[in-house]
C-alpha positions as CSV (number, residue, x, y, z in Angstrom):
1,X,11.7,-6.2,45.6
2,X,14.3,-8.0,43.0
3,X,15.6,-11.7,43.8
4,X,18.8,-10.4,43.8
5,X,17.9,-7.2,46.7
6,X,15.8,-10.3,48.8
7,X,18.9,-12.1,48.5
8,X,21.9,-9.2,49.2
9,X,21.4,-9.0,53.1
10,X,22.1,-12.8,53.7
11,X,25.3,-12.9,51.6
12,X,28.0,-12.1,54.6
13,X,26.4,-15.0,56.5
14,X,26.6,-17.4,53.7
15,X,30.3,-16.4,53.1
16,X,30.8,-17.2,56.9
17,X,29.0,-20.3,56.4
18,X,30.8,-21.6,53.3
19,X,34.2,-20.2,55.3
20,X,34.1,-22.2,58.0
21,X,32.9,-25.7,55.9
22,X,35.8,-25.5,53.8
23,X,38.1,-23.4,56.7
24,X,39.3,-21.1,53.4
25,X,38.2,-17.7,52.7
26,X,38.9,-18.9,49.2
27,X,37.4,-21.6,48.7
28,X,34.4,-20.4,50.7
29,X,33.7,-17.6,48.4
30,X,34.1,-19.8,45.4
31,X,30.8,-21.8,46.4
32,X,29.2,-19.0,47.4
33,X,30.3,-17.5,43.6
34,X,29.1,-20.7,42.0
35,X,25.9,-20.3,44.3
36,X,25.1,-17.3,43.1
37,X,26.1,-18.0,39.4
38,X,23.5,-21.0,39.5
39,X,20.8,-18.7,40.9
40,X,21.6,-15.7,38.3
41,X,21.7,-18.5,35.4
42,X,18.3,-20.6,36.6
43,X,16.2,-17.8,38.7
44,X,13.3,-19.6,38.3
45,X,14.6,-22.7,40.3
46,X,15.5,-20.7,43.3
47,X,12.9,-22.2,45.7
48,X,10.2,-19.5,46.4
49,X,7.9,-21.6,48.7
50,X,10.6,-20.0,51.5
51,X,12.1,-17.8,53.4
52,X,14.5,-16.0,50.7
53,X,17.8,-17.0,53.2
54,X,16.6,-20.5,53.4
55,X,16.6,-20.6,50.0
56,X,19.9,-18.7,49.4
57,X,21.7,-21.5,51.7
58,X,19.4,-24.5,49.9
59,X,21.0,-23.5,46.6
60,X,24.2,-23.8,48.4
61,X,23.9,-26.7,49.8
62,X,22.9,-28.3,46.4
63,X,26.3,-27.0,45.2
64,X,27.8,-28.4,48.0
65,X,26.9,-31.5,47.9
66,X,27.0,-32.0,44.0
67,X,30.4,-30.1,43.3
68,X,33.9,-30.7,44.1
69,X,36.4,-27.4,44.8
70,X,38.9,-27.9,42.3
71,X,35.5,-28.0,39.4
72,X,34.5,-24.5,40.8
73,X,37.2,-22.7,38.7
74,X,39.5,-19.4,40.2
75,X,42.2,-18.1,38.9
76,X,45.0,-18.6,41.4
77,X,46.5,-21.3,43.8
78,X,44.8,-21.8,46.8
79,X,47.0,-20.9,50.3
80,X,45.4,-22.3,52.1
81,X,45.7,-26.0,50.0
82,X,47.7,-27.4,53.6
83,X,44.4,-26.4,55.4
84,X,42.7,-28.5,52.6
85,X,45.1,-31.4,53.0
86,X,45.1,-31.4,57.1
87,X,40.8,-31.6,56.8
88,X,40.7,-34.2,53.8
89,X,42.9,-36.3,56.6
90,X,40.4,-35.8,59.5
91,X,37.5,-35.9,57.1
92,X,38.1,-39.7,56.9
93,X,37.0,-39.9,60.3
94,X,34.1,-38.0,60.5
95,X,30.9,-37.5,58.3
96,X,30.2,-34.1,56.6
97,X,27.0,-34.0,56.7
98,X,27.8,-33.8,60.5
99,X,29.5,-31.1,60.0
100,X,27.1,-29.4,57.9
101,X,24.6,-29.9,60.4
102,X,26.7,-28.7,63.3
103,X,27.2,-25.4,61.7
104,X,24.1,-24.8,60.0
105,X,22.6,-24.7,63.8
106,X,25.4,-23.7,65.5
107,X,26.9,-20.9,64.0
108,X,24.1,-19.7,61.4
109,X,21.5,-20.2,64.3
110,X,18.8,-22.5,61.6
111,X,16.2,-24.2,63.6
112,X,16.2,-28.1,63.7
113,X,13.2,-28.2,60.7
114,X,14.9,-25.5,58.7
115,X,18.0,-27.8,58.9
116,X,16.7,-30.8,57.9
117,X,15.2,-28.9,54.9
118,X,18.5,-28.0,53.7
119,X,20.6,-31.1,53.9
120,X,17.9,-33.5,52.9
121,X,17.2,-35.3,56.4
122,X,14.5,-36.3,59.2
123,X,14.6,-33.3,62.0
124,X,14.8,-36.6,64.2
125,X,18.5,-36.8,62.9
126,X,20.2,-33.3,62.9
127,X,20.3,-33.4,67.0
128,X,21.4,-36.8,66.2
129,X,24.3,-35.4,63.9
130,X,25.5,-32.0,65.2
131,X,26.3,-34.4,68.8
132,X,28.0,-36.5,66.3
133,X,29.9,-34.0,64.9
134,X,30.9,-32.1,68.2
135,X,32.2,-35.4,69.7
136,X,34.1,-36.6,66.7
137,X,35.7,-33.0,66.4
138,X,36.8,-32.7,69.7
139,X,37.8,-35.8,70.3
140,X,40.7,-35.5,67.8
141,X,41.3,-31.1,68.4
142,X,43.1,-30.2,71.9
143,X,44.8,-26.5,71.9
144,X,46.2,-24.0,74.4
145,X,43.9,-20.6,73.5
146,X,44.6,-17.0,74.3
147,X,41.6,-15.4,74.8
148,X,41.7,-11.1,73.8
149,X,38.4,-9.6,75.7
150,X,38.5,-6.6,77.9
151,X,34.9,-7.7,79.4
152,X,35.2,-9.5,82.3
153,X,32.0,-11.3,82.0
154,X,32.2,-12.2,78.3
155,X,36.0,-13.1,79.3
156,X,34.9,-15.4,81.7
157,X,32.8,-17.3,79.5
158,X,35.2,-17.7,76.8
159,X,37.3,-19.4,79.4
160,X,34.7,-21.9,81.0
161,X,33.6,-22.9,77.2
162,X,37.5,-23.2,76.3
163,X,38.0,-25.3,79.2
164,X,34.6,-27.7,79.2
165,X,36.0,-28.4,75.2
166,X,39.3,-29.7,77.2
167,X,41.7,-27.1,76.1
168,X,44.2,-25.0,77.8
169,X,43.8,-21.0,78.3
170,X,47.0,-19.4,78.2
171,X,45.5,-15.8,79.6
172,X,43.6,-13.1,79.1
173,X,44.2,-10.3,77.8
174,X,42.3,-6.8,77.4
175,X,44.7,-4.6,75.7
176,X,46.6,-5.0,71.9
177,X,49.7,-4.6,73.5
178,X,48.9,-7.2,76.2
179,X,47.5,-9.7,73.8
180,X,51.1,-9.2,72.2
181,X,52.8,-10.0,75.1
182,X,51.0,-12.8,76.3
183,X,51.2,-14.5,73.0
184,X,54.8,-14.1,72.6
185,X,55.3,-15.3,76.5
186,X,53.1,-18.4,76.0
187,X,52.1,-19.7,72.4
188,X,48.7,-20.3,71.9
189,X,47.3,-22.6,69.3
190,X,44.0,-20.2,69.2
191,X,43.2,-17.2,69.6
192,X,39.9,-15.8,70.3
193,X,39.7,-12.5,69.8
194,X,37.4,-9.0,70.4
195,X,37.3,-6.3,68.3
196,X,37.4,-3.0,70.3
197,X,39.2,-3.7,73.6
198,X,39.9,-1.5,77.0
199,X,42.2,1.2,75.6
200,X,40.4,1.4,72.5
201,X,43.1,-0.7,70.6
202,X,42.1,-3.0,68.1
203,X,41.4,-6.6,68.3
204,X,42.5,-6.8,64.5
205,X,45.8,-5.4,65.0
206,X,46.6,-7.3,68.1
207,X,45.9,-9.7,66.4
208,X,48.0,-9.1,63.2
209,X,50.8,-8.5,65.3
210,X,51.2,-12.0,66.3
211,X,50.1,-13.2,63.0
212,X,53.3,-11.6,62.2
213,X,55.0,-13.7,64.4
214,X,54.0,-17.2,64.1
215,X,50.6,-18.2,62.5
216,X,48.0,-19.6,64.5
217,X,43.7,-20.0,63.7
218,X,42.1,-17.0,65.0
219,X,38.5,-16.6,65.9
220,X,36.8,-12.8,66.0
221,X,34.1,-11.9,68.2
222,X,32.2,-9.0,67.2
223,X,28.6,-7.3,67.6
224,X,28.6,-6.7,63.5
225,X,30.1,-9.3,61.6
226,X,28.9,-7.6,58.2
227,X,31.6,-5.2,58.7
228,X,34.0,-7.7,58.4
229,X,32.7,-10.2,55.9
230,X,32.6,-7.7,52.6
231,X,34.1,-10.1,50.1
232,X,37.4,-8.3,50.3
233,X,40.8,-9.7,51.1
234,X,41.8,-10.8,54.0
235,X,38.9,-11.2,55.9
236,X,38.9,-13.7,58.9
237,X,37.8,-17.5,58.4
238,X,36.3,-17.3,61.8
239,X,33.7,-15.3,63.3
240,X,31.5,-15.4,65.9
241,X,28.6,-12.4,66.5
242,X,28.0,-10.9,69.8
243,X,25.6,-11.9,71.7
244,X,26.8,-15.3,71.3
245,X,25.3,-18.7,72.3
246,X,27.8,-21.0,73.9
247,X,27.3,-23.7,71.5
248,X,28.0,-20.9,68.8
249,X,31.7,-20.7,70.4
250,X,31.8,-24.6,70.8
251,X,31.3,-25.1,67.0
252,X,33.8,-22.4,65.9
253,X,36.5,-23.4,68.2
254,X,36.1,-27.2,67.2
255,X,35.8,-26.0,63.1
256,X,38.9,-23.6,63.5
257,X,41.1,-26.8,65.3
258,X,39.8,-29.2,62.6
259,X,41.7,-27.3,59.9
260,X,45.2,-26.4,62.1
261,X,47.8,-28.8,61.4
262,X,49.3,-28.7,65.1
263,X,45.9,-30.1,66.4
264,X,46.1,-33.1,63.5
265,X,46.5,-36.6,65.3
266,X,49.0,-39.2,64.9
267,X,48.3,-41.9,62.6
C-alpha cells in the first residue's frame, strides 16, 4: 500500500484538527495543504518508525510550529480574518502549545505518549497542559447555548457538560423548525447541534436557517464526521463524533468560544 493510500483515511480528522487550532476552515486546510505538499515533496522524511496517522499529524505539527498563516500562500482573503484577530487577542493570554495539547487529546482522542511525541514534550507535561488550557479558556469564554438533539439522553448530557463549563442553555430543541424558534425567541451564543433529528429534519438546515438570521459558532454532532469533512466548501469548523467523550464536548465548546467575538473579554 502507497504512502499516499496509508495516508488518505486520516485526512478528514487532520482537517478537523487543523480547523479547530486556527477556528478557520480556511486556514485549517491551508496547513493541512502545506502538510501534505511537504510530504509529497520529501516522502522520505515522513517518519516510518509509526503509526502512518501519527506521522500524518507529526508532519503537521512541524508545519505548525515552524510556519506562520500568511507564509502558507491562497489565493483569496480570509473571512474569517476577525476570527483571526479576536484569537491573536486571547492568544496573549494563553499558551499554544496548551492548546495543541488540549485538542490533540481531546478531540482527536491521541494517548498521553502519542501526544508528547508530536509536540516535542515529557508525557509528565501534556495532563499538565491540556488542564492548563481548559482553565485558561474557560475562564475568559461564558455563552448562552441552544442545544438541537432529539435524544433525550444525549440531550441531557449536552446540558450538564454546558452547564459544569458555566454557561447558560437557552433550550432544547428536537425538531428544525423548533430549533428555529427557539433561536429566534432566545439568542444563543452556541449552538450545538445533531444531524438527523425527531421528524427527520435536518440538523444542517436548522441550523442554516438561523445562520441566516444572525451568525453564531455552531458545533455538529454526528456518528460520521467524514461525511462532512470532504474538503468542500462550507463545511463546519466544529465537529464532534458520536459516541462522544465528555471532555471531547468540553474542548470544542471552549475552542468554538475562544474564536467568537461576543465571548472576547474586556481589556
Amino acid at each position: 500500500m502507497s504512502l499516499g493510500q496509508q495516508l488518505a483515511p486520516h485526512l478528514p480528522f487532520l482537517r478537523r484538527y487543523g480547523r479547530a487550532l486556527t477556528g478557520s476552515q480556511t486556514e485549517g486546510d491551508r496547513y493541512v495543504r502545506a502538510t501534505l505538499e511537504a510530504i509529497v515533496a520529501a516522502p522520505e522524511e515522513f517518519p516510518r518508525d509509526v503509526d502512518p496517522r501519527l506521522g500524518l499529524y507529526r508532519t503537521f505539527q512541524a508545519i505548525w510550529g515552524s510556519t506562520q498563516v500568511n507564509e502558507l500562500g491562497g489565493d483569496e482573503a480570509d473571512p474569517s480574518s476577525d476570527q483571526e484577530a479576536i484569537a491573536r487577542a486571547r492568544l496573549a493570554r494563553i499558551a499554544p502549545l496548551s492548546r495543541q495539547a488540549l485538542l490533540l487529546t481531546a478531540m482527536e482522542g491521541f494517548t498521553v505518549e502519542d501526544t508528547a511525541y508530536l509536540i516535542d514534550v515529557d508525557t509528565a507535561e501534556v495532563d499538565k497542559l491540556v488542564a492548563d488550557a481548559l482553565a485558561e479558556i474557560e475562564q475568559q469564554t461564558r455563552a448562552r447555548v441552544l442545544v438541537i438533539e432529539d435524544e433525550p439522553i444525549i440531550a441531557m448530557d449536552l446540558e450538564t457538560i454546558v452547564r459544569d463549563l458555566g454557561h447558560d442553555v437557552t433550550g432544547v430543541a428536537v425538531t428544525r423548525d423548533e430549533a428555529v424558534a427557539l433561536a429566534m425567541e432566545d439568542r444563543p451564543g452556541l449552538v450545538l447541534a445533531d444531524i438527523q433529528l425527531a421528524d427527520d429534519s435536518s440538523g444542517i438546515d436548522a441550523v442554516k436557517d438561523i445562520l441566516a438570521q444572525f451568525n453564531v459558532p455552531v458545533i455538529f454532532i454526528t456518528a460520521f464526521p467524514e461525511r462532512l469533512l470532504t474538503g468542500e466548501r462550507p463545511e463546519p469548523t466544529f465537529l464532534i463524533t458520536k459516541p462522544f467523550q465528555r471532555s471531547t464536548v468540553k474542548a470544542a465548546i471552549s475552542q468554538a468560544l475562544f474564536f467568537d467575538q461576543s465571548t472576547v473579554p474586556a481589556a
